[in-house]
C-alpha positions in Angstrom: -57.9 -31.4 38.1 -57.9 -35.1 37.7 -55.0 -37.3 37.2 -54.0 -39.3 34.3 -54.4 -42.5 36.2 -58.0 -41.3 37.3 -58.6 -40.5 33.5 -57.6 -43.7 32.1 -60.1 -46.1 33.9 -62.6 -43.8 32.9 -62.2 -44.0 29.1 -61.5 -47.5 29.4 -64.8 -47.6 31.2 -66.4 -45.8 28.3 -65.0 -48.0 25.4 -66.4 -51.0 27.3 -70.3 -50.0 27.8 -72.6 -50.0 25.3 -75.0 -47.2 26.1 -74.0 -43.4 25.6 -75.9 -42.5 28.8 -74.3 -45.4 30.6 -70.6 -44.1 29.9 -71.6 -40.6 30.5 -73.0 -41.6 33.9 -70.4 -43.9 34.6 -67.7 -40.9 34.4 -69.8 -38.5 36.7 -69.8 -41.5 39.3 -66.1 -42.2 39.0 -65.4 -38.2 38.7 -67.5 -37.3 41.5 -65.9 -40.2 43.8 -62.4 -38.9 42.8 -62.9 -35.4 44.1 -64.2 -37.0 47.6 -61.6 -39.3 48.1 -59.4 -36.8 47.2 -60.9 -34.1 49.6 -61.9 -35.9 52.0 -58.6 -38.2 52.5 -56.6 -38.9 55.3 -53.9 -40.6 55.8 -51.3 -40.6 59.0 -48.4 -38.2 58.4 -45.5 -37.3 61.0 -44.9 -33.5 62.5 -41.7 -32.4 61.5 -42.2 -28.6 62.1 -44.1 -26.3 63.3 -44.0 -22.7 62.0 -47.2 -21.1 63.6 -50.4 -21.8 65.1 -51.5 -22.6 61.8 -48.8 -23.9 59.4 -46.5 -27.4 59.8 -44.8 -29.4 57.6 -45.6 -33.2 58.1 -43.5 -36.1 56.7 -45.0 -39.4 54.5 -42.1 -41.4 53.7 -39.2 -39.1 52.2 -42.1 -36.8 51.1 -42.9 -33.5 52.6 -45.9 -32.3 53.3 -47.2 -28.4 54.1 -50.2 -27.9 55.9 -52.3 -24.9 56.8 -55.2 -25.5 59.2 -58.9 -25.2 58.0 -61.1 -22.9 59.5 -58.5 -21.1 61.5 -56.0 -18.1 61.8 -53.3 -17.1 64.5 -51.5 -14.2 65.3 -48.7 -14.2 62.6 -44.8 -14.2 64.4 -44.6 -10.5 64.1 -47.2 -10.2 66.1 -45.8 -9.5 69.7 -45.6 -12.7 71.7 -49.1 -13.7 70.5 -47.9 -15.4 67.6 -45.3 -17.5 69.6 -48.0 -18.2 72.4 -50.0 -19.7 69.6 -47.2 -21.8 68.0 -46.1 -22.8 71.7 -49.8 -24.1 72.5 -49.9 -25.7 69.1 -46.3 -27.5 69.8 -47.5 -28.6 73.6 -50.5 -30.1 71.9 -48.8 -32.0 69.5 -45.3 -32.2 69.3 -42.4 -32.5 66.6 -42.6 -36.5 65.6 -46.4 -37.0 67.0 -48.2 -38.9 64.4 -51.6 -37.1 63.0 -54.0 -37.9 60.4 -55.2 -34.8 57.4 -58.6 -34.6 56.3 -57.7 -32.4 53.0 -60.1 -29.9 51.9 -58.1 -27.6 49.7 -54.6 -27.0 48.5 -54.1 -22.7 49.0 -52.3 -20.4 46.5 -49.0 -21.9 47.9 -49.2 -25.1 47.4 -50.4 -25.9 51.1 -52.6 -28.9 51.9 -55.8 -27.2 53.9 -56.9 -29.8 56.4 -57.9 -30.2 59.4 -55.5 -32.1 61.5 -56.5 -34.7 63.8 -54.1 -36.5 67.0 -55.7 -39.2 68.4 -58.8 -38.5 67.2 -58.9 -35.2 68.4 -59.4 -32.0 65.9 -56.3 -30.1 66.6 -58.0 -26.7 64.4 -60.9 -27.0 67.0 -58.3 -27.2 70.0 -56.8 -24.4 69.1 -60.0 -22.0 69.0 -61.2 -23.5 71.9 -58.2 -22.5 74.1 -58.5 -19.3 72.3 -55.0 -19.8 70.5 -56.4 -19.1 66.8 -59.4 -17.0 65.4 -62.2 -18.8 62.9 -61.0 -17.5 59.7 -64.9 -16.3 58.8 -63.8 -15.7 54.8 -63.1 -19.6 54.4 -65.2 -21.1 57.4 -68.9 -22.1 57.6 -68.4 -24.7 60.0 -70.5 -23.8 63.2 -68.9 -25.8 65.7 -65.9 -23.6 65.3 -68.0 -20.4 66.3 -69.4 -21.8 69.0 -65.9 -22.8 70.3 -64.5 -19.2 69.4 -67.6 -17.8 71.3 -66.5 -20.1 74.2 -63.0 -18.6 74.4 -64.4 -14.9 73.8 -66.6 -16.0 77.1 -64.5 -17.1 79.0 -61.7 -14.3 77.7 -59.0 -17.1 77.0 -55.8 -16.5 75.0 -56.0 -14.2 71.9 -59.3 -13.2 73.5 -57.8 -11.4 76.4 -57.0 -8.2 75.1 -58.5 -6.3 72.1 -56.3 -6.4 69.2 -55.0 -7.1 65.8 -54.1 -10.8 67.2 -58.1 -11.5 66.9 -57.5 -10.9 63.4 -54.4 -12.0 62.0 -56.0 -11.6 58.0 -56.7 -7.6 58.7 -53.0 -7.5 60.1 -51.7 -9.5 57.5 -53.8 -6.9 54.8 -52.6 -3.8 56.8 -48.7 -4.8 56.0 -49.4 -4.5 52.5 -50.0 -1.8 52.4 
């Protein structure tokens, strides 16, 4: 959805040329570079909590931000100690006040910002499936190199990847409470 202030330079744009196919391509351009700045954005934000392995709130000024990671999943809290061995690991790696930078790539049905999160140049949603401390959420994630990392931690049987479970799959436990 784009903003009024995205909208307005782009009928100003429009009054000012000429050509019919000029405006028209014009306003794809600027549309088109709206939605990747706005995806692909980042912009350095401070931890103020962390809920789970996957879900934080991060502060920009005196505005609050929610996050859920891309491409990952963890054990929800209810979940026997693997959920709090996920938020732990996620805490160690990047504690309350650390600063981190988003790369949006969704907002979800709450109102979340889906990003991955990067410290120092390191992908924090990667880290986590590496050390076997979140799942690749396979329903929103075409991103190879997170497989390969998830293969990695199966491999090498590392955190969630220990034991068989419902932890491995935090979306069929989630579904199965629903019930």
């Amino acid at each position: 959805m784009k903003s009024e202030k995205t909208i307005m330079p782009i009928n100003l744009i429009s009054k000012l040329l000429p050509n019919k196919h000029m405006k028209i391509g014009i306003r794809v351009c600027l549309t088109i570079a709206t939605l990747i700045l706005t995806n692909c954005s980042t912009s350095s934000l401070k931890i103020l909590k962390t809920y789970d392995g996957d879900t934080m709130t991060l502060l920009q000024g005196s505005d609050k931000i929610k996050v859920r990671y891309y491409c990952i999943d963890t054990p929800e809290m209810k979940q026997g100690d693997w959920g709090k061995r996920s938020r732990d690991y996620l805490r160690k790696l990047a504690p309350n006040d650390s600063v981190v930078t988003l790369e949006i790539k969704d907002t979800d049905r709450y109102g979340r910002k889906v990003s991955i999160v990067n410290l120092n140049g390191k992908n924090l949603n990667l880290e986590m499936v590496k050390a076997g401390m979140a799942a690749v959420y396979p329903q929103y994630c075409k991103d190879s190199d997170y497989f390969e990392a998830q293969d990695y931690a199966k491999r090498k049987r590392l955190g969630i990847w220990k034991t068989n479970g419902l932890h491995q799959r935090p979306w069929v436990y989630r579904k199965s409470k629903r019930k």
